[in-house]
N, C-alpha and C positions, 0 to 999 in steps of 0.2 A: 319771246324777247322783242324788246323795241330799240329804236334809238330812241334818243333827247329832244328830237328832229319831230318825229312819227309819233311821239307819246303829248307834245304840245302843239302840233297839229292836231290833233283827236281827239285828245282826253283832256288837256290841262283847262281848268275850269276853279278860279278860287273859292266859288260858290259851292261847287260840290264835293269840298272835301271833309269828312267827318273825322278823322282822326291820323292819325300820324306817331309815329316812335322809333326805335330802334332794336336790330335780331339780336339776340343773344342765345348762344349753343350751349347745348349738355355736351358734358365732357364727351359721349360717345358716338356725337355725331357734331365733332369739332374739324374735322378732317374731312367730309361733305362739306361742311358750313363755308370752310377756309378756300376748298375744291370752287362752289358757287362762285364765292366772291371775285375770287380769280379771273373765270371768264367774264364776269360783269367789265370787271374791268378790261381784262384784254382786247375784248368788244368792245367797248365805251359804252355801254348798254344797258336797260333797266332788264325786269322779265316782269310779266304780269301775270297776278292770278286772278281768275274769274270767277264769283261766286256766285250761290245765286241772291243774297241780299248784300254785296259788296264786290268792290272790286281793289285791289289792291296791287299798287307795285313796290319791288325791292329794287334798289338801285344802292352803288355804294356810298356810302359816308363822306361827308366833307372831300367830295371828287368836286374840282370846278365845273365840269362838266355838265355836273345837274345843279350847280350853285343857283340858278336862278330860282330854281324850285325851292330848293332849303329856306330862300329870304319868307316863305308867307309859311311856314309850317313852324310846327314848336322846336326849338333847339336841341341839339344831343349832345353826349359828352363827348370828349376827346377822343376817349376808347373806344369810341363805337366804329364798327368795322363796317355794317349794313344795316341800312334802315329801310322805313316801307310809308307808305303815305295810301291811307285807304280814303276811296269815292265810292258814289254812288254807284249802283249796279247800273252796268252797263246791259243794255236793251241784246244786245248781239255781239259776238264775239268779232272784230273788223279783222278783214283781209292785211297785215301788215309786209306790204310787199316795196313800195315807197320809204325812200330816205331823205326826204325834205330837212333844210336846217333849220336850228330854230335860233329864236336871237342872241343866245350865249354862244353859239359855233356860229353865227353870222360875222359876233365881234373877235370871234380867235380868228376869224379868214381875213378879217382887218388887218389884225396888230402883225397877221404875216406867222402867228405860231401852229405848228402841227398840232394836231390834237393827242398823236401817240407820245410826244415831247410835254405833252401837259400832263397825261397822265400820270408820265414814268416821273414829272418832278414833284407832283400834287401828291401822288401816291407810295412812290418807293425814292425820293428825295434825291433822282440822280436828273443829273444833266451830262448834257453830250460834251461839256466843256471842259467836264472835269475828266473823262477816259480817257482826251487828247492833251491835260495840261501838260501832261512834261512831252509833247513831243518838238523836236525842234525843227523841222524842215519848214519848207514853201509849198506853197502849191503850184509852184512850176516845178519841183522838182515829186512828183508823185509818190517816189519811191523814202523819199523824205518826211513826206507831208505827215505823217503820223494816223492819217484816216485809212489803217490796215489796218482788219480787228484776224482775229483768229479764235473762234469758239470749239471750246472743248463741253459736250452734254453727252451723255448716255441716251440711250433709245428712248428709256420714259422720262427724259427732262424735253420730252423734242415740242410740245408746244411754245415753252418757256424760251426757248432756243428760237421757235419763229417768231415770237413775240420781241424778242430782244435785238433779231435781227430786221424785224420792218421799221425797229427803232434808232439802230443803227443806219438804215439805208435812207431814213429821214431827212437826214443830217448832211457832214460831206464827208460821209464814208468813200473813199477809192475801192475797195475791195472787203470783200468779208469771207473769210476760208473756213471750213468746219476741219476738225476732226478727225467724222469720217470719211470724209472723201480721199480716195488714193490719193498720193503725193503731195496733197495740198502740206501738210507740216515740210516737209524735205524743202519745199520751195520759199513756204515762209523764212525756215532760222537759215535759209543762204541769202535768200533775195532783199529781206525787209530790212532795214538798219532801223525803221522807228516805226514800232505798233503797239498794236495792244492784243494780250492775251485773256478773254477773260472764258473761266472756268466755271460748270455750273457747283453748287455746293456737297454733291452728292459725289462728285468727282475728288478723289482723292489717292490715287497713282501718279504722282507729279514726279516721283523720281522713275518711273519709266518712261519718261517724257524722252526722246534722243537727245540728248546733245541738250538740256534744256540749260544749265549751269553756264555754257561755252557762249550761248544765245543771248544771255540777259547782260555777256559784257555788252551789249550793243542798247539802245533807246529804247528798250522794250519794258512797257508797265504791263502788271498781271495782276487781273482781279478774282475773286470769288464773287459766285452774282445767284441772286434765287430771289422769286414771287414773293416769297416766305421770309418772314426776317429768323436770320442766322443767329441771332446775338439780338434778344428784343432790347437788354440793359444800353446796346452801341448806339452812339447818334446817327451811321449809316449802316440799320442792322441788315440791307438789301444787297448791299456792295462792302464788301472788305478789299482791302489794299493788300496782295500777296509782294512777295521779295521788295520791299520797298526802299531801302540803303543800305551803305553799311557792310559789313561784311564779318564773318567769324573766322576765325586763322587757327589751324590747329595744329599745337608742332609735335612731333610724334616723338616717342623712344628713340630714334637714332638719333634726329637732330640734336639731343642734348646728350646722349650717350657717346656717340662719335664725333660730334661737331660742336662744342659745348660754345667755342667762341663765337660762330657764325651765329648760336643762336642766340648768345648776347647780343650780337648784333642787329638783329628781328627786332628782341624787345627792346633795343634802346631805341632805337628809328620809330618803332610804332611808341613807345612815351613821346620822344622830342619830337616827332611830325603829327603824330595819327591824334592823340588824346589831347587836345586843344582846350582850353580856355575858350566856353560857351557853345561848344562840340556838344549836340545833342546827348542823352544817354543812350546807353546800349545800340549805339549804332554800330560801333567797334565793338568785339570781341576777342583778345588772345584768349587759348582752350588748353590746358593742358590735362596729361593723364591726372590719376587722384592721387592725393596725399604727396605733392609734387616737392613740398618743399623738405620731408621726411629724408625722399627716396634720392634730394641732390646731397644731402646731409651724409647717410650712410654713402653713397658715393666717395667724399670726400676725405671720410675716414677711411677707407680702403683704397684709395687709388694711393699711388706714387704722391707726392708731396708737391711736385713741378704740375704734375694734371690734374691732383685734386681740385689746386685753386681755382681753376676754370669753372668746377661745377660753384664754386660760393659766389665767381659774379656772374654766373646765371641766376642766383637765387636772389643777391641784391639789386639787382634789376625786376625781380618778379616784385619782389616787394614793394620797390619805388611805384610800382601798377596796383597795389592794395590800397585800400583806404586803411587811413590809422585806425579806424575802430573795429577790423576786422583783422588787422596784422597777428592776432592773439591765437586767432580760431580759423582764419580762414581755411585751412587745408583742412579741418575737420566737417566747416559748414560752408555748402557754398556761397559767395560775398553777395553782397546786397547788388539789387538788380543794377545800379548804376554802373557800377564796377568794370573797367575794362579789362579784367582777366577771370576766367569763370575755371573752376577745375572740376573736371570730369566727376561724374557720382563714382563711387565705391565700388558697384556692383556689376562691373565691367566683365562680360564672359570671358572666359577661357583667357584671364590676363595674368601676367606672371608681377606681383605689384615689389619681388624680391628681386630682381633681374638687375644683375651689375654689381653686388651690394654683398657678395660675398666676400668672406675672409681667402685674401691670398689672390685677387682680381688682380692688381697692380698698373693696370693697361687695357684700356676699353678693347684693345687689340684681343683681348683672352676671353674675352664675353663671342658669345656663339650668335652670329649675326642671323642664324636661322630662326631663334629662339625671341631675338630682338622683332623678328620678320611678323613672329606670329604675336606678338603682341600689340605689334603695331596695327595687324591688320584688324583684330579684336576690339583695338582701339578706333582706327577709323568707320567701322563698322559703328560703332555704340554713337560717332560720331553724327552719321546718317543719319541713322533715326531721331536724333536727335533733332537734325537740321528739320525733318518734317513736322515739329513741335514748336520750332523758332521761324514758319516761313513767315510769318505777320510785322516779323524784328528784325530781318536779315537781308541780304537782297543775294550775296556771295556765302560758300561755306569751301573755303581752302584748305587744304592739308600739303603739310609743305614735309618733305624728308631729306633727308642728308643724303641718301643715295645717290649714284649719278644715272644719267638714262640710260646707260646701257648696261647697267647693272640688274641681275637676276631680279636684288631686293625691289627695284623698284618696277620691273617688271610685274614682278607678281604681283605688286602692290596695286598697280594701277589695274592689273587686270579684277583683282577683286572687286575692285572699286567698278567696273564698267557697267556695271547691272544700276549703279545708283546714279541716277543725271541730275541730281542735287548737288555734286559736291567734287569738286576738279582737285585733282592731285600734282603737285610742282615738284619737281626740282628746288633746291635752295638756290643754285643759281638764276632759272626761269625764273622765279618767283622774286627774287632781284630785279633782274630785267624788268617785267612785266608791272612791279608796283615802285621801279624807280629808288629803291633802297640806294643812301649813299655809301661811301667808301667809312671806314675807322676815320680815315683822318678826317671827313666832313662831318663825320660825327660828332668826333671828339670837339674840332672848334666850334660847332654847334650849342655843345654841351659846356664848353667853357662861357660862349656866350649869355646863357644860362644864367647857367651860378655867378655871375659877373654879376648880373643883374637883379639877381637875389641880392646878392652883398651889397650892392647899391642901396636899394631900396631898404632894406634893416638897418642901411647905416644912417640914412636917412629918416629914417621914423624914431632911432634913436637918439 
C-alpha cells in the first residue's frame, strides 16, 4: 500500500502510463472487492501490484484524494467503485516507509480541511455538520454543545467504529462513548441533554437499549451508520436518520372501554392542536386496536343508552381523523400512509376482538378488567414490534391507559412493557400533564372557534 504522497513522489510519471480503467467483481468475490475498497479508503491509500512487464495501482474512484491523478487518465463511470492505472515495470520494488504530501494534500492543508472529513464527504456523503444539526447548546456550555457522540458497534463492526471515531474526533467532538465500555450508557442518558447516538447497521436490539424511549425526550439525534450503503435506491444510503419526530399514541382497550370520554378528549386535542394545516405527514400518529370502529358500534348497541353514547363520540371523533376517501373501508384496510390515525392489523395474538360486546354487558363495570388486562397487553405488545418497523418515521411510541398508577392493571401493564425501551407507558392523567392536553372547556371554545371560521369562510366564497 502507498499514500498519494509516496506514490507521486516515486512513481507518478505521465509519460509512463500505458493504460488505465476500472475493477469490476463477480458476484463471488463481491464481498472481498467491497472488503478492499474499504481499507483503501479508510487509509486514504492506493495498493500497488508489481509485475514483471507492468506495474499497476488500484486506488478508489472519484476520491479527491487522488483527483489529481484522474485529470491525465481516461474517464470512468459514476458506478465505478475502483479503478487502476497501469506503468511501466518498475526496475525494484521501493522501500515505502516515507509519507511525503503531494500537492492535492498540500492544497487540503491550505483550505485547513482534514483529509478524514474529505473522505467521509467525497465518499459516503456525510459531514460533521449534519450529526450536530439539531443540537442546540454553546460551547461554553460543554454539556450542551451537542459534540457527545455515543457509538453502538458489535465486535466485527470494530474497524468501522475506529474509523468513524477518528472522524469524529476531527471535528469538535467533546466526548465520544462506546457501548462497550462499562457504564459509559448510564452516564450518557443521565448526564447528556444534547448528543448523538449513532448505531452501526448490523445493530438491531434498540429496544434493549435502558431507558432508551425516556432518553430521546431530551436533544438526542440517533443515526444508523455503515461503510456499506444500507439502502443503495437512498440519497444518504451510509447514514439513515433513526427516531426523527413525531410521535405514535396508542390508546388501549381500557381507555375507551372505561374512559370513553377522556378519550374523546385525546383525539379532539390531537385534531385541534396536533394535525395542523401543513403539519408534515405521518409525523403524528393515533393507533388503535383493529376493526375499531365495528367493536365502538357493538358497544353501543349493548351498553345502557346514557353510556352508550359515549362510545359514538369516540367514534365521530375517529372519523373527523380519516380522510374522506377512506371513511368507507378504513377499519377493513389500513388508511393511506398520510393519515393521522392507523389501526392495528387483524392478526393481533392472543386478542379478544369480542370483549365488551356482549348481549346483557349494560356497564363497562361488568366486563372483567382482567380479561380487558390481557388484551391490552397483547395489544401493546403487537405495538412494540411494530414501533421497531416505524423507527425511521417516529421519534416517540406512547401507550396511554385509563388505569391509575397504583392500580394492579397498570402495574402489570407497565411491568410487561419494561423488557421493550422503545415505548413508555402513561397514565391518562401523566400523559395530560406531560403533552399539555387542555381542559373540555378549552377545547370546546377551541373547537367553536373552528367551525366559526369555517362558517365564515363558506359564507364568504358563497
Amino acid at each position: 500500500m502507498c499514500t498519494t504522497g509516496e506514490y507521486a513522489l516515486i512513481f507518478h510519471d505521465p509519460q509512463k502510463y500505458i493504460g488505465s480503467g476500472w475493477v469490476h467483481p463477480f458476484w463471488d468475490t463481491i464481498q472481498n472487492f467491497n472488503a478492499f475498497t474499504e481499507l483503501l479508503l479508510q487509509h486514504a491509500s492506493g495498493a500497488l501490484f508489481f509485475a514483471k512487464h507492468f506495474t499497476m495501482l488500484l486506488y478508489p474512484a472519484h476520491c479527491l484524494l487522488w483527483g489529481w491523478l484522474d485529470e491525465g487518465l481516461h474517464p470512468v463511470t459514476q458506478d465505478a467503485v475502483l479503478r487502476f492505472a497501469m506503468l511501466d515495470p518498475w526496475p525494484k520494488k521501493p522501500q515505502l516507509t516515507e509519507q511525503p504530501s503531494s500537492p492535492s494534500l498540500q492544497a487540503i492543508s491550505r483550505t485547513g480541511a482534514k483529509p478524514v472529513n474529505i473522505v467521509f464527504k467525497s465518499h459516503y456523503g456525510i459531514e460533521y455538520s449534519r450529526l450536530v444539526a439539531h443540537s442546540k447548546g454553546t460551547k461554553e456550555d460543554t454539556t450542551q454543545s451537542g459534540g457527545h457522540f455515543f457509538l453502538i458497534f458489535p465486535p466485527d463492526a470494530r474497524i468501522e467504529c475506529e474509523f468513524l471515531a477518528e472522524f469524529l474526533n476531527a471535528n469538535d467532538t467533546v466526548s465520544v462513548y462506546k457501548y462497550e465500555d462499562p457504564g459509559s450508557w448510564d452516564y450518557f442518558k443521565l448526564k447528556v441533554d444534547n448528543g448523538v447516538i449513532i448505531s452501526h447497521k448490523s445493530f438491531c436490539d434498540y429496544w434493549a437499549i435502558p431507558q432508551l424511549a425516556r432518553t430521546l425526550r431530551k436533544s438526542i439525534s440517533m443515526f444508523s451508520f455503515s461503510l456499506e450503503p444500507m439502502s443503495p435506491l437512498d440519497p444518504d444510503p451510509h447514514l439513515i436518520r433513526l427516531f426523527p419526530s413525531g410521535r405514535a399514541i396508542l390508546l388501549t382497550d381500557f381507555m375507551f372501554l372505561f374512559r370513553p370520554l377522556d378519550t374523546a378528549r385525546i383525539l379532539t386535542w390531537f385534531r385541534l392542536w396536533i394535525v395542523l394545516p401543513g403539519r408534515p405527514p405521518r409525523t403524528w400518529k393515533i393507533c388503535t386496536r383493529t376493526a375499531i370502529q365495528e367493536w365502538l358500534h357493538r358497544m353501543w348497541d349493548n351498553m345502557e343508552r346514557s353510556l352508550g353514547e359515549n362510545y359514538l363520540i369516540c367514534n365521530a371523533e375517529i372519523m373527523r381523523l380519516v380522510p374522506p376517501e377512506d371513511q368507507e373501508d378504513w377499519d377493513i384496510e389500513v388508511p393511506k400512509e398520510s393519515a393521522p390515525i392507523v389501526c392495528m392489523a387483524g392478526d393481533v395474538p392472543n386478542f379478544d376482538h369480542d370483549l365488551g360486546t356482549g348481549i346483557g354487558v349494560l356497564k363497562p363495570e361488568n366486563v372483567d378488567k382482567k380479561a380487558v388486562l390481557k388484551n391490552d397487553t397483547a395489544l401493546c405488545e403487537w405495538f412494540a414490534a411494530w414501533a421497531i418497523s416505524e423507527m425511521e418515521n417516529f421519534r416517540r411510541f406512547d401507550i396511554i391507559t385509563g388505569s391509575t398508577e397504583d392500580s394492579e392493571e397498570y402495574k402489570s401493564l407497565k411491568n410487561s412493557m419494561k423488557r421493550n425501551n422503545l415505548v413508555e407507558v402513561f397514565t391518562f392523567e401523566k400523559f395530560c400533564e406531560v403533552q399539555g392536553v387542555p381542559s373540555w372547556e378549552k377545547i370546546n371554545q377551541e373547537d367553536g372557534k373552528r367551525r366559526a371560521a369555517i362558517r365564515e369562510r363558506e359564507e364568504a366564497e358563497s
